[in-house]
C-alpha positions in Angstrom: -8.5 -16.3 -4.5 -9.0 -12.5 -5.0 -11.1 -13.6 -8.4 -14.0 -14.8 -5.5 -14.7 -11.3 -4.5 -16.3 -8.9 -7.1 -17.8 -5.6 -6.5 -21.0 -4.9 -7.1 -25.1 -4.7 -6.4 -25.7 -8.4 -7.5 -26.2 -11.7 -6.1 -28.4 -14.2 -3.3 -28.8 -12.1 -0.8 -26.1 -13.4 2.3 -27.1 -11.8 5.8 -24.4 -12.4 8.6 -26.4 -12.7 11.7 -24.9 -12.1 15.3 -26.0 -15.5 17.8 -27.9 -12.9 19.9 -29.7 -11.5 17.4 -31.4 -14.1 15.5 -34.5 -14.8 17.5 -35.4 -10.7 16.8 -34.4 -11.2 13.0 -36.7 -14.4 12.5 -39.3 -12.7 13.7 -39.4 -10.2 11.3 -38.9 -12.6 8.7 -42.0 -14.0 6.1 -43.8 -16.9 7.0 -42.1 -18.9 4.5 -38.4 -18.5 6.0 -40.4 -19.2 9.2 -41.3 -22.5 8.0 -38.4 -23.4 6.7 -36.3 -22.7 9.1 -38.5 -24.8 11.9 -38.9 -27.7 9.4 -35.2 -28.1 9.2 -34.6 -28.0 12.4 -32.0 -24.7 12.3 -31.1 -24.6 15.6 -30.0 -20.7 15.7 -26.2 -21.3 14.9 -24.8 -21.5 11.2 -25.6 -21.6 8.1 -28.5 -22.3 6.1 -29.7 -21.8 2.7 -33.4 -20.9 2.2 -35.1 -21.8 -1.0 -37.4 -19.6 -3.0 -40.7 -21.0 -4.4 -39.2 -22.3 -7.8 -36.7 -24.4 -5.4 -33.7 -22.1 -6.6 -31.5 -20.1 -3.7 -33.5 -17.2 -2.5 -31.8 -16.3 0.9 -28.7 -17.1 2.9 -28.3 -16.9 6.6 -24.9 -17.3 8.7 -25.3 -17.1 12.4 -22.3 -17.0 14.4 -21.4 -15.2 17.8 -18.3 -13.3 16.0 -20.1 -11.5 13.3 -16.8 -9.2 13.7 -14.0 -12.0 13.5 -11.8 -12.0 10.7 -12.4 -15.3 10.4 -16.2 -15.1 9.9 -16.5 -16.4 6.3 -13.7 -18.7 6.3 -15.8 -22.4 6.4 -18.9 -21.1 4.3 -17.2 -20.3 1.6 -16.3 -24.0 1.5 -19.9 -24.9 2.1 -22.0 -22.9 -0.8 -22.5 -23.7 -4.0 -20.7 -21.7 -6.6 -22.8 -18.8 -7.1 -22.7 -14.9 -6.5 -24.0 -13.8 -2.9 -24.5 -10.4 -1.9 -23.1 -9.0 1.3 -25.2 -6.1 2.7 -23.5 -5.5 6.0 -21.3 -2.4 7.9 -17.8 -1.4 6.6 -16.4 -3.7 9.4 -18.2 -6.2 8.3 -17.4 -6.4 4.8 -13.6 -6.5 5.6 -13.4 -9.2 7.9 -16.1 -11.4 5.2 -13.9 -10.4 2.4 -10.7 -11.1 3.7 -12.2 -14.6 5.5 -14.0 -15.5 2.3 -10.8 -15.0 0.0 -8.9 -17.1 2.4 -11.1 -20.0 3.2 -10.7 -20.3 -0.6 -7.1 -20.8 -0.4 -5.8 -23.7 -2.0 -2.0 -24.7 -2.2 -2.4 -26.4 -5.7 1.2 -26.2 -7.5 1.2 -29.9 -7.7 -2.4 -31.0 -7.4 -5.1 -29.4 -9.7 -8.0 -28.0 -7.8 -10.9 -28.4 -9.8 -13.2 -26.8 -7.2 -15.8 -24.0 -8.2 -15.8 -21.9 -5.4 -18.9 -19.1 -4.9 -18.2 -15.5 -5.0 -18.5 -12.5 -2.5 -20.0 -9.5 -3.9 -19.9 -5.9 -1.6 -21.1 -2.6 -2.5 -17.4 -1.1 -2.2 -14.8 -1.4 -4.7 -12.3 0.0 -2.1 -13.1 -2.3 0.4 -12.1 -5.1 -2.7 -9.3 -3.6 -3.9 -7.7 -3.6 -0.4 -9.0 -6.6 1.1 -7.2 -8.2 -2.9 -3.7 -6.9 -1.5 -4.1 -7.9 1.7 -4.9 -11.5 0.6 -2.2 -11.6 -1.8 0.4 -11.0 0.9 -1.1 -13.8 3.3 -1.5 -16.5 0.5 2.2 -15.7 -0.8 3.7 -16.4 2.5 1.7 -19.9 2.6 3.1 -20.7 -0.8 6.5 -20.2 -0.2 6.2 -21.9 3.0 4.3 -25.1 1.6 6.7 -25.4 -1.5 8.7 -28.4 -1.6 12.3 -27.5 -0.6 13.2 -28.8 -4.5 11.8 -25.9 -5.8 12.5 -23.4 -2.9 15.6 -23.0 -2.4 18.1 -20.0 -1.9 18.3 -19.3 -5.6 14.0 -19.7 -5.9 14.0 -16.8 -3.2 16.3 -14.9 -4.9 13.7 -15.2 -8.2 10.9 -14.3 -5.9 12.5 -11.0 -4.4 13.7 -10.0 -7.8 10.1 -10.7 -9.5 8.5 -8.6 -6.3 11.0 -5.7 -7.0 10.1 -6.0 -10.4 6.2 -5.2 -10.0 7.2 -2.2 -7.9 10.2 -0.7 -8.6 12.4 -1.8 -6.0 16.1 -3.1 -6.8 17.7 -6.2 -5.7 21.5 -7.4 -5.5 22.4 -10.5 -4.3 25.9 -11.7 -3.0 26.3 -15.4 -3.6 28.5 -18.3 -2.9 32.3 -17.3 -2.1 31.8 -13.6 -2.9 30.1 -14.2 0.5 33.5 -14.2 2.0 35.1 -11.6 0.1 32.2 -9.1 1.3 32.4 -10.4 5.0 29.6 -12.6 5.7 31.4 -15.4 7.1 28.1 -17.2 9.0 25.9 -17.1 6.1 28.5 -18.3 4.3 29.5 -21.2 6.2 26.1 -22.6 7.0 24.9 -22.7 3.2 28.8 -23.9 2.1 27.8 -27.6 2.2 25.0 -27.4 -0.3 25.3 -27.2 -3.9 22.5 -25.0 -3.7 25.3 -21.7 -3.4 24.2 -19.8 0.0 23.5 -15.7 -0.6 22.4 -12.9 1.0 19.4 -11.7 -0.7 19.0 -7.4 -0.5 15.7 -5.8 -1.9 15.5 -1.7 -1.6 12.2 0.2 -2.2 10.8 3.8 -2.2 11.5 7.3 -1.2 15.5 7.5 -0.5 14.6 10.4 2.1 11.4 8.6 3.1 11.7 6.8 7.7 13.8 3.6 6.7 12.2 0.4 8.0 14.5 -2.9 7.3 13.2 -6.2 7.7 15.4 -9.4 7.7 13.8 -12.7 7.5 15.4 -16.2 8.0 16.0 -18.1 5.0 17.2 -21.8 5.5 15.1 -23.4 2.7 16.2 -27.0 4.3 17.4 -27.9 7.5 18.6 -30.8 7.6 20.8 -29.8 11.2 24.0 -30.1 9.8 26.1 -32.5 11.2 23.8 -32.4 14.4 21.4 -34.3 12.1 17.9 -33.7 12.9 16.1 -37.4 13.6 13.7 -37.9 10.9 10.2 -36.8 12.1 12.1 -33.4 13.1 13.2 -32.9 9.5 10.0 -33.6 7.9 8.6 -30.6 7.6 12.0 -28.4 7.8 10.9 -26.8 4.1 9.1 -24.8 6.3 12.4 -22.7 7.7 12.5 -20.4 5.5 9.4 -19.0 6.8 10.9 -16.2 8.3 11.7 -14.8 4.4 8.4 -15.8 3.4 6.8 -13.7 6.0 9.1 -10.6 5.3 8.4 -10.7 1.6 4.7 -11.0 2.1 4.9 -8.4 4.6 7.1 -6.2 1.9 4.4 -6.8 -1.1 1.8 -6.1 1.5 4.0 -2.7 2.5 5.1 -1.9 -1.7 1.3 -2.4 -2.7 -0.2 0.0 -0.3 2.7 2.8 -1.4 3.6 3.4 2.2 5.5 6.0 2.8 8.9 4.3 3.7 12.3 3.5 2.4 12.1 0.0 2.5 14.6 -2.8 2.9 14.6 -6.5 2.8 17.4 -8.3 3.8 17.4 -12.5 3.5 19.9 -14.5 3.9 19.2 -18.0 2.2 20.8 -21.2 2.7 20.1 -24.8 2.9 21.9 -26.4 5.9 23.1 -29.5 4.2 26.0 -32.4 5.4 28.8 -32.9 3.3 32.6 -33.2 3.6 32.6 -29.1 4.1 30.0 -29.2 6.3 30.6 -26.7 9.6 31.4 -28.4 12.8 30.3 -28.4 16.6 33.3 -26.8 18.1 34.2 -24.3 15.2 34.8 -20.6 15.9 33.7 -18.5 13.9 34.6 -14.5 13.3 31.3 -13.4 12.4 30.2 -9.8 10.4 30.0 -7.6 13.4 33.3 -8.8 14.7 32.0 -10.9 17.6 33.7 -14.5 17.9 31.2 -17.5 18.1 31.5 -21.1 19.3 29.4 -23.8 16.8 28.0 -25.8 20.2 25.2 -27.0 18.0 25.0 -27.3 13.6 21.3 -27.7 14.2 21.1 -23.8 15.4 21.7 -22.4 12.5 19.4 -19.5 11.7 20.7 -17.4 14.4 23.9 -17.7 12.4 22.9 -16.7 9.3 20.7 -13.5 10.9 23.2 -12.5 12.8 25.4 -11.3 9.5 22.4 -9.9 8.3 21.3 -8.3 11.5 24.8 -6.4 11.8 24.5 -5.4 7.7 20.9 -3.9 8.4 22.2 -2.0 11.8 24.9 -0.6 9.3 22.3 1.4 7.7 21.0 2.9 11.1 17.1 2.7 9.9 14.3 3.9 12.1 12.9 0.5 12.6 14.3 -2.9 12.6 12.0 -6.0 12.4 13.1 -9.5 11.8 11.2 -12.9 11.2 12.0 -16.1 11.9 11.1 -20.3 12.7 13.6 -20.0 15.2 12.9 -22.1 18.2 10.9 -24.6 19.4 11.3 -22.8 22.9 9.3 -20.7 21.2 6.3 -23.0 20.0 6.6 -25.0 24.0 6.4 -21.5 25.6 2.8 -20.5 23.2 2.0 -22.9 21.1 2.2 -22.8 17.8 -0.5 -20.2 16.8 0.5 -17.4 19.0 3.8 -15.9 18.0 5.8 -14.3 20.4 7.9 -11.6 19.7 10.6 -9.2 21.5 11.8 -6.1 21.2 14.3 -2.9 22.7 11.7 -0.3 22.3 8.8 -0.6 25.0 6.6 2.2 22.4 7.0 -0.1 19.5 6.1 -3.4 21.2 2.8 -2.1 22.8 1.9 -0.7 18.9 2.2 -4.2 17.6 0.4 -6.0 20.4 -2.8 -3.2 20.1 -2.5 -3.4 16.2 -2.8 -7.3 16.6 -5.7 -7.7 18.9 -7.4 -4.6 16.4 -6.9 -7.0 12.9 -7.2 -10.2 15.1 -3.8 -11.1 14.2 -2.1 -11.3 18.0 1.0 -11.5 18.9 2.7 -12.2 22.3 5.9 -10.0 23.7 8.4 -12.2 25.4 11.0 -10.5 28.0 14.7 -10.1 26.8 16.0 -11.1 30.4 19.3 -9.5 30.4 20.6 -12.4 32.9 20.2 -14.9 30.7 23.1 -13.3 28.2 25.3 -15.6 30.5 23.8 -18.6 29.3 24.9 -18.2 25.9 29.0 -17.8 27.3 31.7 -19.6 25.5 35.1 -20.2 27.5 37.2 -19.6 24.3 34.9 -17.1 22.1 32.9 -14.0 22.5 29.2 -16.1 22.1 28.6 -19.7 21.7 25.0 -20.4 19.1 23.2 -22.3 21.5 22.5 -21.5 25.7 23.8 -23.8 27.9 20.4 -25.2 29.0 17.1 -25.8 27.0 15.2 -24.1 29.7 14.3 -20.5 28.5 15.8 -21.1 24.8 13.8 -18.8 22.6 15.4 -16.1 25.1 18.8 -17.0 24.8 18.1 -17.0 21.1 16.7 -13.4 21.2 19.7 -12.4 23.2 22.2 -13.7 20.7 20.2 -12.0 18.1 20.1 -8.4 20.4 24.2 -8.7 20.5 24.7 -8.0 16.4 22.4 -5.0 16.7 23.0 -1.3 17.5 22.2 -0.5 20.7 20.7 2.7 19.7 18.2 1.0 16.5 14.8 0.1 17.4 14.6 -3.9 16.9 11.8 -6.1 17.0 12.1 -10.1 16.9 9.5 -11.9 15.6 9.9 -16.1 16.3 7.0 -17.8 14.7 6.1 -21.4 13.9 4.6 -20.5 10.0 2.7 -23.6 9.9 -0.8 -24.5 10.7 -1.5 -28.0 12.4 -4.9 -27.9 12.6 -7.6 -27.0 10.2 -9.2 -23.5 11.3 -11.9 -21.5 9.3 -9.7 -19.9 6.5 -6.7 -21.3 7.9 -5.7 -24.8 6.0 -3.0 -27.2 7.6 0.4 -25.8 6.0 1.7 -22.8 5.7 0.6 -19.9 7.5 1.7 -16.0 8.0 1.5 -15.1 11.6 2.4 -11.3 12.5 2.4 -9.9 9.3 -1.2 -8.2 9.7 -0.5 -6.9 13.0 3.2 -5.2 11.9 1.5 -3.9 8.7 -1.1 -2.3 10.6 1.4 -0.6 12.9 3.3 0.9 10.1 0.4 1.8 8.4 -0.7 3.9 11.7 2.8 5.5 12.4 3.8 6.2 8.9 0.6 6.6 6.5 -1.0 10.1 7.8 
């Protein structure tokens, strides 16, 4: 996608017009654009392509009302013919139509060619490109992993795609797989991803400065849920390659981090499993001893991925860091509560949670913060264990999710808890139907503010 911007002087002149403006700009226009305009009946609102006296493109005009939405370029693109146009516009406005342009050019096409010549962007400011390239990059690898069939994506696939991303950057990764699991005292991840013969593993990726503010991120990796023995019906497990979105988004998140060298010791922590029936299959009415200690009643196989976080959440408090941020498709409370464009998020630190929310409405990438409602903790009782993995009503569920979550982590550690859907299910400019990163811009830009001065 990044090969449809280019940096440069040439190309058909594109001119991004604001709704309000356009009746002063067509006046200033020659009578030829005039004409053409009227004779085509251009009503004032989107695009048109103006031809020059030999009949080849001479001019192109996009009117919208959000001249300064990300999203601003993310339908034309689709609509030109392949050819270089030239951007002359503000700083702001080159970002948002790069970034827009690069995306609405996103095509998932592992399995199905795309034989589609797509035009190109060119802007006066190779910085501008090169940024708006890594930026892209991050987005479009968190819709891949997410639209991947879970075939080809499972915990052993992520495990290639954290060691390739380490790879390009220097980071290291170890992974602990299968049994060794249970040696090393990660009992939940472990007993979720037993039944598959796709060996469960907790995935750990380190990067940068050793002495550097550490920021963690942990990211739900249950490449199929099939709910266990509390077997999902079958339009519920259709599109259930999608839970592993929560690793997809922290590995785009961590290129998006390793790529712009920000200043931080880095570390991503992804527990992978594929939640599979079998004869070893986990049970409703196990206990399980998790990492942290705490005891924890199976009430439901199909409420997994607080399970497998909550090993990983203790691990990542182990290492104290300065921030702790995890991702995940966690509940459809969740999606009943917002939708499932607006991701909601929660989190201990008051300071933290207002950064996120201004740096998403600034990148127009918003998220929403949900309460942690402390009285709620009740509902997730057991009477013969510390903690049971589901609440004992489906009213308020992506709380009582976020509550179990809050219990495996230090009191004193700044944690955030992102629950997002990852999936688009509607067609938006620059946003396909499939997989989709939500958050990722907005916690980028807030580490980017606090850390990068």
């Amino acid at each position: 996608m990044t090969q449809h911007l280019l940096s440069g002087t040439e190309g058909i002149p594109l001119s991004i017009i604001a709704a309000d403006e356009f009746t002063a700009w067509l006046e200033q226009q020659p009578s030829a654009q005039q004409t053409w305009l009227t004779n085509t009946k251009f009503s004032g609102k989107g695009l048109s392509v103006i031809p020059g006296p030999d009949g080849s493109i001479a001019q192109v005009i996009y009117v919208t009302p959000e001249v300064d939405s990300y999203w601003v370029c993310g339908d034309i693109v689709n609509e030109l013919p392949a050819n270089q146009y030239r951007l002359d516009a503000n700083e702001t406005q080159m970002k948002v139509a790069a970034f827009s342009w690069a995306l609405g050019a996103y095509k998932f096409d592992r399995y199905k060619a795309n034989d589609k010549q797509y035009p190109q962007l060119v802007i006066n400011n190779p910085q501008i490109v090169e940024q708006t390239a890594k930026l892209v990059r991050s987005v479009a690898m968190v819709r891949d992993l997410v639209n991947t069939p879970a075939a080809d994506m499972m915990p052993q696939h992520l495990g290639e795609q954290m060691e390739a991303l380490a790879d390009e950057f220097g980071g290291q990764v170890t992974q602990i797989v299968g049994d060794e699991l249970i040696a090393q005292n990660y009992p939940t991840i472990h007993m979720v991803g037993r039944a598959s013969e796709n060996l469960p593993r907790l995935i750990d990726l380190t990067w940068g400065d050793e002495n550097a503010p550490k920021v963690t991120l942990v990211g739900k990796g249950v490449c199929f849920d099939s709910g266990g023995l509390d077997l999902k019906p079958g339009a519920g497990m259709r599109l259930m390659k999608k839970d592993m979105g929560g690793a997809a988004h922290v590995i785009g998140l961590a290129h998006q981090i390793m790529a712009s060298n920000l200043p931080v010791r880095l570390r991503v922590l992804v527990p992978a499993v594929e939640n599979a029936v079998s004869a070893n299959a986990f049970r409703p009415g196990d206990v399980i001893t998790t990492r942290k200690g705490l005891t924890v009643e199976i009430d439901n196989t199909d409420a997994e991925g607080r399970l497998v976080l909550c090993d990983a959440l203790a691990e990542a408090s182990d290492d104290n860091p300065e921030l702790l941020i995890d991702f995940a498709t966690l509940t459809g409370a969740m999606r009943i509560a917002l939708g499932t464009e607006l991701p909601g998020f929660f989190s201990n630190d008051d300071d933290v949670a207002l950064g996120f929310t201004a740096a998403g409405l600034k990148v127009e990438d918003p998220v929403w913060r949900m309460p942690l409602h402390k009285p709620y903790m009740e509902l997730t009782g057991s009477d013969i264990a510390d903690l049971a993995n589901c609440g004992k009503t489906p009213f308020g569920g992506a709380i009582t999710a976020a509550l179990y979550l809050e219990a495996f982590v230090d009191k004193k550690i700044s944690w955030s808890h992102f629950d997002v859907m990852a999936w688009n299910n509607r067609k938006l400019p620059g946003r396909p139907v499939g997989g989709e990163a939500f958050g990722i811009r907005a916690v980028f830009e807030y580490l980017q503010q606090r850390f990068d001065k």
